[in-house]
N, C-alpha and C positions, 0 to 999 in steps of 0.2 A: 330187853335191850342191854343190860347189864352184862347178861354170860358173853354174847357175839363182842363187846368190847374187852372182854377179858381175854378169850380166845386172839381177838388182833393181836394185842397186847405181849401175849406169849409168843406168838411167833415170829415177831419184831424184837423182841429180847433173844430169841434163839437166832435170827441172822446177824445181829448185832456181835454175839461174843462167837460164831461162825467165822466173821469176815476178820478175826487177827489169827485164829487158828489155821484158818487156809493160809494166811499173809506167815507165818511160822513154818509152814509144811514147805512153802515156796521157797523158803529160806534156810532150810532144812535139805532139801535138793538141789537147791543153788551152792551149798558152801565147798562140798568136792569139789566142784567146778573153781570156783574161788582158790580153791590149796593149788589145785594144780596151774591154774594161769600165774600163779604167784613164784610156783615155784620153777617154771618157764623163765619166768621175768628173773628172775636169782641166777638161774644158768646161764641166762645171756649176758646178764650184767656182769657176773662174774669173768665169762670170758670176755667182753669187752674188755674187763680191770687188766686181763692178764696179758692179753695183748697188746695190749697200751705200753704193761710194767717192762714187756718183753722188748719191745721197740727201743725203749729209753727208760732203764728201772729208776727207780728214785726219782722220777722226774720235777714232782714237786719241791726237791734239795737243790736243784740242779738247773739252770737256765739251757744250757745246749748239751749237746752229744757230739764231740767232737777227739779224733784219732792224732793228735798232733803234738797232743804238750801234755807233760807227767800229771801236773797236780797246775789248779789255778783257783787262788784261794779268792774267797767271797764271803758274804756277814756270815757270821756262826747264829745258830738262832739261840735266846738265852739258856734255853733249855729244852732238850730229843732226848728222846725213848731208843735204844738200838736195842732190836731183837736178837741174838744170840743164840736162838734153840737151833738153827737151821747151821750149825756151822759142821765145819771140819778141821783138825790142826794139818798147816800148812809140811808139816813136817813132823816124821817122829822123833827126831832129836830134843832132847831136855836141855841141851848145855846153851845156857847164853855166856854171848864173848863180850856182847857192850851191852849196854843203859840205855835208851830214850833220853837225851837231855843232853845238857855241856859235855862237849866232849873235845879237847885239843882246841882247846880254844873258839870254837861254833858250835850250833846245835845241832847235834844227832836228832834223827827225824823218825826213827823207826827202832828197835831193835835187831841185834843182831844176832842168828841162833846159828849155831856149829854146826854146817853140812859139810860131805863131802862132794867131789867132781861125782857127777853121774846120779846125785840122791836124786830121787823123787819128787817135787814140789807140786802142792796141789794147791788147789782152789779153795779158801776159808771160808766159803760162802756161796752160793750158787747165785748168778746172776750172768752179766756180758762182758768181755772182753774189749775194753776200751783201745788201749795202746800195746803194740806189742813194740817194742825198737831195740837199736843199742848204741847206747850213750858212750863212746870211749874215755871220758873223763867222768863217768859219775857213776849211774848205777850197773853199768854194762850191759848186760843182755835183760833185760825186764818187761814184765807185764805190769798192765794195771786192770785191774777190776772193779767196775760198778758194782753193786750191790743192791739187792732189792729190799735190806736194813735201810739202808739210806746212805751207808760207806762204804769206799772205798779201798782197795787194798792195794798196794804195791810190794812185787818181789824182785828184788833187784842181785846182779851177780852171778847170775845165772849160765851155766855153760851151753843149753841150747832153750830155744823156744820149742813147746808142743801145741801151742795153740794158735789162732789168728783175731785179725783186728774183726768185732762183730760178731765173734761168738758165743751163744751161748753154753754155759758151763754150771754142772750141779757140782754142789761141795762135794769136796772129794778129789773130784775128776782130776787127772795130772795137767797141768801148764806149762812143767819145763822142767831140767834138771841141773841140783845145785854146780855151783862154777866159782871161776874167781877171776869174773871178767869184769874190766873196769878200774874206777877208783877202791883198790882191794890188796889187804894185803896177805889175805889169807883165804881158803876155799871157806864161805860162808853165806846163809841167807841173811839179805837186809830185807827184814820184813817192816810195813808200813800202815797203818790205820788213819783212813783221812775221811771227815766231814765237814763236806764244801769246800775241801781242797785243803782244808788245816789238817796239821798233824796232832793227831792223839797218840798218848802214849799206850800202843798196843799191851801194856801191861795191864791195864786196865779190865781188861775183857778176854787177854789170854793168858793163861799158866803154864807155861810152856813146860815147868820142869813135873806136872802133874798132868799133862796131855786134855786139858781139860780149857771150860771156858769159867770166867768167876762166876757166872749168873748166867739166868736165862732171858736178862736185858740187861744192860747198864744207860742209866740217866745221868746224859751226861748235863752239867749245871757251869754255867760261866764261872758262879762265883766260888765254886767247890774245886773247880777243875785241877787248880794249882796244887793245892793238898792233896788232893785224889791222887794226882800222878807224882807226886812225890813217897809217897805212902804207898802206892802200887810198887815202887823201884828197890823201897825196903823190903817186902814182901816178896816180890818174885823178881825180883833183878838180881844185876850181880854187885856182889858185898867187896869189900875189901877194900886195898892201894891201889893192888896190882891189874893190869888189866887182863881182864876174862883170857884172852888167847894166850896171855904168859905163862896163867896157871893150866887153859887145858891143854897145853903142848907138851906140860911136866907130868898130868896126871893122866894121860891120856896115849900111851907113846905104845901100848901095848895094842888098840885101838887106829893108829896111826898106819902101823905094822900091816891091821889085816885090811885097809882100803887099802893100801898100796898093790894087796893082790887080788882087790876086787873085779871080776872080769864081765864083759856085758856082750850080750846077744843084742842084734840088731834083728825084727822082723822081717822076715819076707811074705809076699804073698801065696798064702794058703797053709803058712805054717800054724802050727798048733802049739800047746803048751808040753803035747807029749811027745811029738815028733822033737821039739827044744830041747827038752829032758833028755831024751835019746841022744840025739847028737854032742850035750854038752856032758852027758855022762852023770845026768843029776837028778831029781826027784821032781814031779811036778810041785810035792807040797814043798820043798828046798824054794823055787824057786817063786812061788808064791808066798811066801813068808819073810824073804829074802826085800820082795816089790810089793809086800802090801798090798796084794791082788787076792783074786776070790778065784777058784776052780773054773768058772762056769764064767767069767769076762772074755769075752772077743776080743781076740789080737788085732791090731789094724799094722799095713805094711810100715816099717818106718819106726815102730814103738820100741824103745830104747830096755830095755829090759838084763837087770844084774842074774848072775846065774851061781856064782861062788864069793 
């Protein structure tokens, strides 16, 4: 009687430590499955994100999306994070002519960096196209862009638009060329850095005379902000009495000389960059180095392009 109870016994202990080894093996076949529904669920949700961002970026900073008015300021939050890695300089010029701050008696809102008629101004940031217009008393021909940092940029004085209201635009990309339309007393970009419709002082987060960004975020803090941008203006601003445009009209005259014979191709359709060359008597890399273009960029009709 004793062995047949021993016998049960054993084979009741062997289904027993069975039934989690099977329950592991099912679990063990199951978890591929698990990675990839998981990782379905990340792609969707991902492009959910991005369609969203792309509809209206920052939306979270931001109550509406609307094409009618520059900046409309609203609560600053006491302290954001702005990402910085995704940028581009608005421009290759290193010369600033003004400050961020008091200026003639009001606040300057932006910086001001020494272009000429016909530069190139790009996009600091890849995001949409909010406002394109032009102000005859203020910033003259200007963009403004959202930003999927959370800011804004404004480039005002502009001699033509290249872009439209609602588009998107990666850093880089061109939005218009510098001018001196408007409230302006000289060919210059007024550039602008705005969250929630306040002005920051774009020194903050750009170095213009090192083509570079300070960091690859700036935190901005309510209670820092004042110091921060004062301290950004001794560091990469401009020094001195005099103002920026007085000293670089004196230092700069040799420079002045050769945009005056800067000359510019106007696209047509089917043209190329070497048929350009050909007709303008020039190099394709001349003229690519000239516009901060790449060999292998598509001309679209229309595109404004310096050649000498």
């Amino acid at each position: 009687m004793i062995k047949p109870l021993k016998k049960i016994f054993a084979i009741a202990l062997v289904s027993i430590v069975a039934i989690p080894m099977q329950g592991q093996d099912l679990l063990a076949r199951q978890a591929p499955i698990d990675r990839k529904m998981k990782a379905v669920d990340s792609v969707a949700l991902s492009r959910l994100i991005q369609f969203e961002q792309m509809a209206s970026p920052a939306a979270d900073l931001y109550e509406d999306w609307e094409n009618h008015y520059a900046h409309r300021e609203t609560e600053l939050p006491d302290s954001f994070r702005i990402d910085l890695r995704d940028f581009h300089m608005p421009t290759d010029s290193r010369v600033l002519t003004s400050n961020f701050g008091a200026r003639w008696g009001r606040q300057h809102k932006g910086l001001d960096i020494k272009v000429y008629i016909g530069d190139t101004i790009r996009a600091a940031f890849s995001g949409k196209v909010r406002v394109v217009r032009y102000e005859p008393g203020g910033y003259g021909n200007f963009v403004v862009i959202r930003h999927y940092n959370g800011l804004e940029t404004i480039y005002g004085h502009m001699s033509r638009h290249l872009v439209k209201p609602d588009q998107e635009v990666r850093a880089g990309e061109a939005i218009g060329l510098g001018g001196n339309t408007g409230r302006s007393t000289g060919s210059h970009l007024h550039f602008e850095t705005r969250l929630c419709g306040v002005a920051l002082n774009p020194a903050l987060m750009f170095d213009f005379r090192n083509q570079d960004v300070t960091g690859d975020f700036y935190l901005f803090n309510k209670k820092k902000y004042a110091r921060e941008s004062a301290q950004a203006n001794r560091l990469r601003g401009v020094s001195g009495s005099s103002t920026g445009e007085d000293r670089l009209y004196s230092q700069n005259s040799k420079r002045n000389a050769t945009a005056r014979s800067t000359r510019f191709h106007k696209v047509r359709k089917g043209e190329t960059l070497s048929s350009i060359a050909r007709k303008r008597n020039t190099t394709i890399n001349a003229i690519c180095k000239l516009n901060g273009i790449g060999k292998s960029m598509k001309l679209r009709p229309g595109q404004i392009l310096k050649y000498n």
